[in-house]
C-alpha positions in Angstrom: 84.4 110.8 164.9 81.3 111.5 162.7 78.7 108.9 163.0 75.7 110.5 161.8 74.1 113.1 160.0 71.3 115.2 159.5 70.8 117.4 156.9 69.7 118.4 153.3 70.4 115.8 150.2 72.3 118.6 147.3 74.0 116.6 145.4 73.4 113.1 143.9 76.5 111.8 142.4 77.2 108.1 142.6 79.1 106.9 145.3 79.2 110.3 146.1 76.2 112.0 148.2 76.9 115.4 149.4 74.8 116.3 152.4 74.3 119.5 153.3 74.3 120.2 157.8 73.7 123.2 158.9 75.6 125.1 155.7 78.6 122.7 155.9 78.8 120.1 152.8 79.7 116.6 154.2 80.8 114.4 151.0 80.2 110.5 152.2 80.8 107.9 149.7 77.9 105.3 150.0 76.8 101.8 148.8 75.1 101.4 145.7 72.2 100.1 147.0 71.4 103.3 148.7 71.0 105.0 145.7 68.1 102.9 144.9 66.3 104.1 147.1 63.6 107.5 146.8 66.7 110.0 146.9 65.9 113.4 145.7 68.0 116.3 146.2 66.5 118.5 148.7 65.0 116.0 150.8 66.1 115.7 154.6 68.5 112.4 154.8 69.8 111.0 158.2 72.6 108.7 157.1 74.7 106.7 159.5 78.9 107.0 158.9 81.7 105.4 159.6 84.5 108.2 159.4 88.0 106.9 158.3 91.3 109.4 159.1 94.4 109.0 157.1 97.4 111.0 156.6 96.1 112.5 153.4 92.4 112.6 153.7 89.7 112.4 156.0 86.8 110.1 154.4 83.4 109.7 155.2 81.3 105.8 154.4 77.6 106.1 154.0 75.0 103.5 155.3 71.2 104.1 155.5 71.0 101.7 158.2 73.1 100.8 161.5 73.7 97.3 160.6 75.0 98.0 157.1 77.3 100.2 158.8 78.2 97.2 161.1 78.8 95.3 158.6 80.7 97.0 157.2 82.9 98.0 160.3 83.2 94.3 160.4 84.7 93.7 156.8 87.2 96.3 157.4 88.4 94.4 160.3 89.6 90.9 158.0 93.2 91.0 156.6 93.3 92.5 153.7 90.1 93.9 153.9 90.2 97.8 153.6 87.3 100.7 153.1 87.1 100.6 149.7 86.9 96.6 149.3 84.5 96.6 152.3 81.8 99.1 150.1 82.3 97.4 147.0 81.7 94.3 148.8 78.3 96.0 150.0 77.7 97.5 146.6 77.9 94.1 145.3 75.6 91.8 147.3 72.8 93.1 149.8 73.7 93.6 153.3 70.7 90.0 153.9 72.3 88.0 151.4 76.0 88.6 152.9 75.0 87.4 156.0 73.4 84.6 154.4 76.4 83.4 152.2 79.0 83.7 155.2 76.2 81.2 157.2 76.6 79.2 154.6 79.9 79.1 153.4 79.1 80.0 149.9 82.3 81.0 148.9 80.9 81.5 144.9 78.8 84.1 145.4 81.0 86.2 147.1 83.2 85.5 144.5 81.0 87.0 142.1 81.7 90.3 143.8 84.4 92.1 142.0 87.8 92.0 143.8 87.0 89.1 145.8 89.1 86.1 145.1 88.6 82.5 146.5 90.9 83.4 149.3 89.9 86.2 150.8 85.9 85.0 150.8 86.6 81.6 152.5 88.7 84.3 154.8 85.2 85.8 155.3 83.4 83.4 155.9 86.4 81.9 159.1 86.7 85.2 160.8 83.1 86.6 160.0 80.2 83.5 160.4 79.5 83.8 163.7 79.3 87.5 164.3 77.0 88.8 161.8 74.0 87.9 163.6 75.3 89.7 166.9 75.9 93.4 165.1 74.1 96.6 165.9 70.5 96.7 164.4 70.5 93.0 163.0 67.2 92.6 164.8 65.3 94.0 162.1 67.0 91.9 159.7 66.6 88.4 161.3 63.0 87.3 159.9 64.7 87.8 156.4 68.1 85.8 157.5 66.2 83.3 159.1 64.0 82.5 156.4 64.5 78.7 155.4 66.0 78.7 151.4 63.5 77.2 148.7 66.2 75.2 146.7 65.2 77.1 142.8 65.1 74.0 140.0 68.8 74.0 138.1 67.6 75.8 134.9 66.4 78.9 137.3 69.5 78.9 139.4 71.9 78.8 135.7 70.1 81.6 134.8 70.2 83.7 138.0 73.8 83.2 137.7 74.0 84.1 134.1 72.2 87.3 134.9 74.0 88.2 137.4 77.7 87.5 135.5 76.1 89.8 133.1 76.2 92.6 135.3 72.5 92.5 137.2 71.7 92.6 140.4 70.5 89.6 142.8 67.6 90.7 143.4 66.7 92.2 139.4 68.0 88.8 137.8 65.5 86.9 140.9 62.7 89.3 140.1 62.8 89.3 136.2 63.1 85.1 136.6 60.1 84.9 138.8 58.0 86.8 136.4 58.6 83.4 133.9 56.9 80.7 133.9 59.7 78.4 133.5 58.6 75.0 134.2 60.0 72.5 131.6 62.3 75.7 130.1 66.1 75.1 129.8 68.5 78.0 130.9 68.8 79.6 128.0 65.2 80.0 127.3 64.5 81.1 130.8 67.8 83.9 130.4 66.3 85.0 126.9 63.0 85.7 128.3 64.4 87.0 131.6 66.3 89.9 129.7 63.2 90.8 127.4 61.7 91.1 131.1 64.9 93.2 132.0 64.6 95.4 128.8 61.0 96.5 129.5 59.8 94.2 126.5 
């Protein structure tokens, strides 16, 4: 089984990274928040894989860090869980943020992630909630997971979710609200203003 490598970045195709070891071209399909990273082709990459064998293919799962990857190993284990649900579950909400919502039980945002109904994240968050904070390289994670939760004002939390329903990320639709000064703004106001932030305006 592959699960790492070590070699030149030569092709930047999203999901697709093609990696380039010692003149052999690994393809590894990867999570969308590793392309928002400082990629560049032609830059070194060590990428940690999860290596998946079937009867017609042999396919390759990127992660930049070890407990993406066991995270992700994790997923993959649920009913009804496969490879390609598991990265788009990834893709979808940040590795911290997972963790945080199966703790919780918060069954709505991972609902928010494409392809996950109401039954298979309250699956989740039974077979999952106690073992995310055991995995391989959650250490570095913890002061994040552990932080306590300021409880955002309604208005700010509507329009999170608004952005978010509208195709942003998390953290963009958090970022571009924070940059408001929203105090006595309704939701709508607070989105309007949040997407002129979003536009560059």
């Amino acid at each position: 089984m592959i699960a790492r490598l070590r070699g030149t970045l030569v092709e930047i195709q999203p999901p697709w990274l093609l990696i380039d070891v010692n003149g052999v071209g690994y393809q590894v399909e990867a999570t969308m928040p590793t392309f928002y990273g400082d990629l560049a082709v032609g830059q070194e990459i060590i990428i940690h894989t999860h290596m998946v064998v079937r009867e017609d293919a042999q396919l390759l799962y990127g992660f930049m860090d070890t407990f993406e990857r066991a995270l992700f190993q994790e997923l993959i284990r649920v009913s009804g869980v496969g490879p390609k649900t598991a990265l788009g579950i990834l893709s979808g909400i940040e590795a911290g943020r997972l963790v945080r919502c199966l703790e919780d039980g918060d069954t709505v945002s991972l609902m928010k992630v494409p392809g996950i109904g109401k039954k298979t994240a309250e699956r989740l968050i039974i077979e999952l909630k106690d073992r995310v904070k055991k995995l391989e390289g959650a250490a570095a994670h913890l002061p994040e997971l552990l932080a306590p939760i300021t409880k955002a004002p309604a208005p700010i939390q509507d329009a999170v979710a608004a952005l978010e329903a509208l195709g942003y990320r998390t953290k963009a639709a958090e970022t571009a609200v924070a940059k408001i000064d929203a105090e006595g703004l309704d939701s709508a106001t607070i989105i309007r203003l949040a997407l002129q932030q979003l536009a560059g305006r």
